[in-house]
C-alpha positions as CSV (number, residue, x, y, z in Angstrom):
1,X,97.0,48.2,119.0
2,X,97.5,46.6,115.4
3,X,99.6,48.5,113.5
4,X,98.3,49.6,110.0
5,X,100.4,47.7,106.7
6,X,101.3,50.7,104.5
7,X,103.6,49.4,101.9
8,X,106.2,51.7,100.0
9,X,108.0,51.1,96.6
10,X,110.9,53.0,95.2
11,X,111.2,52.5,91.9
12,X,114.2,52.1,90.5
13,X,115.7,52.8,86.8
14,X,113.2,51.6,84.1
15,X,110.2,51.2,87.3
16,X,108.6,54.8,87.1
17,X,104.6,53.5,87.8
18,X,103.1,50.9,89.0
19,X,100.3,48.9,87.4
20,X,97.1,47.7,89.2
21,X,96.7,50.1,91.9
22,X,93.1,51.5,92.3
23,X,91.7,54.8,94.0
24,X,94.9,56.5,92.7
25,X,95.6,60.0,93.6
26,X,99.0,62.5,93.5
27,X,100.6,63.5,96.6
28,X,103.3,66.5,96.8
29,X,104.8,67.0,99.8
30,X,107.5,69.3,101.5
31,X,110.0,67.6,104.3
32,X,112.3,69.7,106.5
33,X,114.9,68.2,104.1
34,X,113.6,69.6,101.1
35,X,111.8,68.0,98.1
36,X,111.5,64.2,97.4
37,X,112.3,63.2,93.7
38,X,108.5,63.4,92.8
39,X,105.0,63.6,93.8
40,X,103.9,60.2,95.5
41,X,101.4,58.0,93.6
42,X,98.8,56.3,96.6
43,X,96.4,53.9,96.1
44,X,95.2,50.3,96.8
45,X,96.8,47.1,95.6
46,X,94.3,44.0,96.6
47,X,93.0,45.9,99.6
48,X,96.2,46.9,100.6
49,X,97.4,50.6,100.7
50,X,100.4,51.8,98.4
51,X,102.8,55.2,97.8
52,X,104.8,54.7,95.2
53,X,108.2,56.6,94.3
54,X,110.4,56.7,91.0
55,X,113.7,57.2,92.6
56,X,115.0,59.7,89.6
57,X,111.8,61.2,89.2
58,X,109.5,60.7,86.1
59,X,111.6,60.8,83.0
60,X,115.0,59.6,85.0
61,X,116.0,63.5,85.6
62,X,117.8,62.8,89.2
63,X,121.3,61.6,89.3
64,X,122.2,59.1,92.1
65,X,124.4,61.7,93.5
66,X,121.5,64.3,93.3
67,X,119.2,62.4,95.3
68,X,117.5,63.6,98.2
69,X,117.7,60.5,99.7
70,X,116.3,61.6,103.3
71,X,113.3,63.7,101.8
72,X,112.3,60.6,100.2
73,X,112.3,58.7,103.4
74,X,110.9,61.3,105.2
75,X,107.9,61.6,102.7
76,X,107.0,57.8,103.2
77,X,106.8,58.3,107.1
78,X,104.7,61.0,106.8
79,X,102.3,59.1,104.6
80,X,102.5,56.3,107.1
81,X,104.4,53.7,105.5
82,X,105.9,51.2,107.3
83,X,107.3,48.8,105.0
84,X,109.4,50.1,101.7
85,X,110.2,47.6,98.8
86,X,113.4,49.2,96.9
87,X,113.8,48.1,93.2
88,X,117.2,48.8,91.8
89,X,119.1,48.0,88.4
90,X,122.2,47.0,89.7
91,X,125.5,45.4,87.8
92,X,126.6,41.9,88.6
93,X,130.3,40.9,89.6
94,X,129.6,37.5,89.9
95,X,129.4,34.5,87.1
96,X,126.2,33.2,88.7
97,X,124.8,36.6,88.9
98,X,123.4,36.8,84.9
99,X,121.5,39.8,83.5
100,X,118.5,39.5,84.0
101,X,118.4,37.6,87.4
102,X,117.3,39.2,90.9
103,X,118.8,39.0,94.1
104,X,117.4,39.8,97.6
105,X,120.2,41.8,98.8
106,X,121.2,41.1,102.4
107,X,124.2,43.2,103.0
108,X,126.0,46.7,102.1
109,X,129.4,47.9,101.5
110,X,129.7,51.6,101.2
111,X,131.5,53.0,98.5
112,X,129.9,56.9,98.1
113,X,131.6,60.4,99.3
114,X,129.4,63.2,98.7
115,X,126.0,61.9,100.3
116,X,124.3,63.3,103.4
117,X,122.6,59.4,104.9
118,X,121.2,60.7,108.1
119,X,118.5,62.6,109.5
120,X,120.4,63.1,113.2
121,X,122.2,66.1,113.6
122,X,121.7,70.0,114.7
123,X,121.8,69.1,118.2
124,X,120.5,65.5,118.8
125,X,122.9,62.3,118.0
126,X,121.7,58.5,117.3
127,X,123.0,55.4,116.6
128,X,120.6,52.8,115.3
129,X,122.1,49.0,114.9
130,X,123.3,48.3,111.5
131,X,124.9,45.1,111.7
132,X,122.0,43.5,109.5
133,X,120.6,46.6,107.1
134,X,117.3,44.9,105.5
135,X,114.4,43.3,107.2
136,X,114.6,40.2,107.3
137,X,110.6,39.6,107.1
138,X,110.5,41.8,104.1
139,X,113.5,40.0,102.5
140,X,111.8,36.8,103.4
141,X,108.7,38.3,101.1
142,X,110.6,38.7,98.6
143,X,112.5,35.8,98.1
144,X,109.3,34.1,98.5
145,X,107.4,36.0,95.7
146,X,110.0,36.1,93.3
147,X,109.9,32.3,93.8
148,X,106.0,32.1,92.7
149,X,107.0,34.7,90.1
150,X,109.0,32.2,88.0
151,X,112.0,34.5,87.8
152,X,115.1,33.2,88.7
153,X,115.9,34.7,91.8
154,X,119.3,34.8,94.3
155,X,118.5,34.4,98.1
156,X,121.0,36.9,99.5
157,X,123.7,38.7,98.2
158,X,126.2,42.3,99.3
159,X,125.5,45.3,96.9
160,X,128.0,47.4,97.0
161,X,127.5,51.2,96.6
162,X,129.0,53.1,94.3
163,X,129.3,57.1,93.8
164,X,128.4,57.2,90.2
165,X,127.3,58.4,87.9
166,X,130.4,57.0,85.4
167,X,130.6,53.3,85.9
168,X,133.5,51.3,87.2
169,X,137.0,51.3,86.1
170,X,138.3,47.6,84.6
171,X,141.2,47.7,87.8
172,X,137.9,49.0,90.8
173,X,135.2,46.6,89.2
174,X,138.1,43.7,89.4
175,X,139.0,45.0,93.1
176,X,135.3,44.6,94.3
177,X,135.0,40.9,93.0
178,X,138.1,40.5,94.7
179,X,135.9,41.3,98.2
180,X,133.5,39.4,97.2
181,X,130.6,41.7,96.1
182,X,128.1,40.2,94.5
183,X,126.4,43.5,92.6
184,X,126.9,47.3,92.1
185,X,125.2,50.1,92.3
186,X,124.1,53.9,92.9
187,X,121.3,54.3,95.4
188,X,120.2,51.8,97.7
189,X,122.4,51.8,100.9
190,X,121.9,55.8,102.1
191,X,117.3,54.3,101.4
192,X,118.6,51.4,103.7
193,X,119.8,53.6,106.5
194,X,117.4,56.1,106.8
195,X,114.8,54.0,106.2
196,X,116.0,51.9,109.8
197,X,116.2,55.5,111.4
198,X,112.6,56.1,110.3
199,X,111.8,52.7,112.1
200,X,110.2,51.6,108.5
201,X,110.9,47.9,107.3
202,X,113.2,47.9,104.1
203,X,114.4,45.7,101.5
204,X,116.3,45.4,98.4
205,X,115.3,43.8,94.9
206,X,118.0,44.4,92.9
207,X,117.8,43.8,89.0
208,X,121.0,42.3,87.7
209,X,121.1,44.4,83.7
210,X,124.8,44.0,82.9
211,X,128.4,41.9,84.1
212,X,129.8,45.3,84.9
213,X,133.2,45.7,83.2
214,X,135.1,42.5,84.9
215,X,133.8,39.9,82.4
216,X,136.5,39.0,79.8
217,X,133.6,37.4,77.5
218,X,131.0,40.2,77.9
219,X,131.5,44.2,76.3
220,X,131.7,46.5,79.5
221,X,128.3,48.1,80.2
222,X,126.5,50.8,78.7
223,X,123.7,52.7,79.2
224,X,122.2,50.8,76.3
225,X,123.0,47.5,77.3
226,X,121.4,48.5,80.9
227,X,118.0,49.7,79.2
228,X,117.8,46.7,77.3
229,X,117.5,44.4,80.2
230,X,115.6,47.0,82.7
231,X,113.3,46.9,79.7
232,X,112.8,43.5,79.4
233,X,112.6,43.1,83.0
234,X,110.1,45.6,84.3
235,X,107.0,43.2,84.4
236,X,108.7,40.6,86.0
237,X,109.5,43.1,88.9
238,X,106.2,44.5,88.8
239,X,104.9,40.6,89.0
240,X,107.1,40.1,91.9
241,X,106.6,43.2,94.3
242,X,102.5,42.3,93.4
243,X,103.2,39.0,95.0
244,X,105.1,40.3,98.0
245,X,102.4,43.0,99.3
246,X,100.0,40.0,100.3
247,X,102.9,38.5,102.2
248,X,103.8,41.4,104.1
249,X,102.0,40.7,108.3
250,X,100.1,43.4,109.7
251,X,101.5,43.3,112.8
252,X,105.8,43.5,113.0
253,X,107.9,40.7,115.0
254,X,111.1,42.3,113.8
255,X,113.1,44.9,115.5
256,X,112.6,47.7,112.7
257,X,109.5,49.3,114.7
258,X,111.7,50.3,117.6
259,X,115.0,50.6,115.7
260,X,115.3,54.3,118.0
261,X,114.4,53.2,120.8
262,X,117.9,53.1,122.2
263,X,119.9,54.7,120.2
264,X,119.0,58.5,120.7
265,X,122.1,59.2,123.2
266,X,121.4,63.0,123.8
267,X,119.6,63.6,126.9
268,X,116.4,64.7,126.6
269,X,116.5,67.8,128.7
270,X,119.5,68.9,125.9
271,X,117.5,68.2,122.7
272,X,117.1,71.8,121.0
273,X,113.6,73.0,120.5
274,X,114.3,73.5,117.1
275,X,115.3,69.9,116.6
276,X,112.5,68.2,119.1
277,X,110.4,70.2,116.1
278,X,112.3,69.6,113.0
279,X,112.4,65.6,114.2
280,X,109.4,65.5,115.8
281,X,108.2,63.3,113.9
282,X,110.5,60.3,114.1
283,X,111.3,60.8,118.0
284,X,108.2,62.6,119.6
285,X,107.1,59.4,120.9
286,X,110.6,58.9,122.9
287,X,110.6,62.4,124.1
């Protein structure tokens, strides 16, 4: 049976709508994890259907550490999405890396303390693979449409997550070159994770705004500096996640669809009723 292509995007600082969708309409839902940041925007895109999140919530009011990051995901299963583009204003800590530029991220360090990034729990325990965190076929999409955007893009690339909301100190941004990051930011690894529990397809398209505070020849960032670029940027990120919808195959090849398959490890006679209910929606077909 085909499966139907619902695409999700999260926007990120400065992305708060999205142009061209038609038959729109306002969605508010509840989640056994609470409230997402906002009411989803639906609609079409070329034929295509759309939900559409502002990460912060209309008029930025979330902090990163604030975010509900699993009612989010959980709001974008229910609706039946099953791909989720992730646009992100991110810092760069490398020379190449100019504001202004994307990059396809392709990798994760975690670097945030207060931040619930899992829906398991209250009686049922999984382990989904991790070792690769985005989709590769919606990375691919990306790259590709960024491409045929005419913005300069960076094939690959390791965010690493920050706790926020202050920025870096000179001697941490300076340490996380020294791993060889490639950007910083707030919010997208916990999306990442939950998103591969909810067996949805996920990628990254990070927005490079600002050199962080390494750069001997650049002022350190500032909220300013950030909007300036997001500002400026915003269409070409609009362009670019317009030109990846038509890309994205109806039917998955890669092993997000099934990403729970085996990695529930409670036995199914010992799953609470409570939680069979409460997650019922992301395991009742295994059960």
């Amino acid at each position: 049976m085909a499966e139907k292509l619902v695409v999700g995007v999260i926007g990120g600082s400065g992305l708060y709508a999205m142009d061209g969708l038609e038959e729109v309409r306002e969605i508010s839902l509840s989640t056994p994890f609470g409230a997402p940041s906002d009411a989803y925007v639906t609609g079409r895109l070329g034929g295509i259907e759309m939900v559409f999140l502002p990460r912060h919530g209309r008029g930025h009011r979330i902090q990163p550490s604030d975010l509900n990051f699993r009612a989010n995901i959980w709001g974008f299963k229910q609706l039946g999405v099953t791909r989720i583009l992730s646009v992100s204003a991110v810092g760069s800590m490398q020379e190449h890396i100019k504001p202004g530029d994307f990059v396809v991220i392709d990798q994760f360090v975690d670097r945030t303390r207060h931040r619930p990034d899992t829906f398991f729990g209250g009686g049922v325990v999984a382990h989904v693979m991790f070792a690769d965190p985005v989709c590769a076929d919606v990375r691919r999409a990306l790259v590709a449409s960024a491409k045929s955007s005419a913005v300069m893009v960076h094939d690959g690339g390791t965010y690493l997550n920050m706790e926020g909301p202050q920025f870096s100190t000179r001697a941490e941004s300076k340490l996380y070159r020294s791993w060889g990051m490639d950007v910083i930011g707030m919010t997208n690894l916990q999306e990442a994770k939950l998103a591969r529990e909810a067996e949805m397809c996920y990628a990254t398209l990070a927005m490079s705004t600002d050199f962080d505070c390494w750069h001997a020849g650049h002022e350190a960032v500032t909220v300013e500096a950030v909007v300036a670029v997001m500002n400026q940027n915003v269409g070409n990120a609009r362009r670019v996640i317009r030109a990846a919808v038509p890309l994205l195959a109806a039917n998955r090849t890669c092993g997000c669809a099934s990403a729970l398959q085996h990695a529930i490890m409670t036995s199914k006679d010992a799953i609470p009723p409570e939680a069979r209910t409460r997650l019922g929606l992301l395991i009742g077909k295994y059960l």
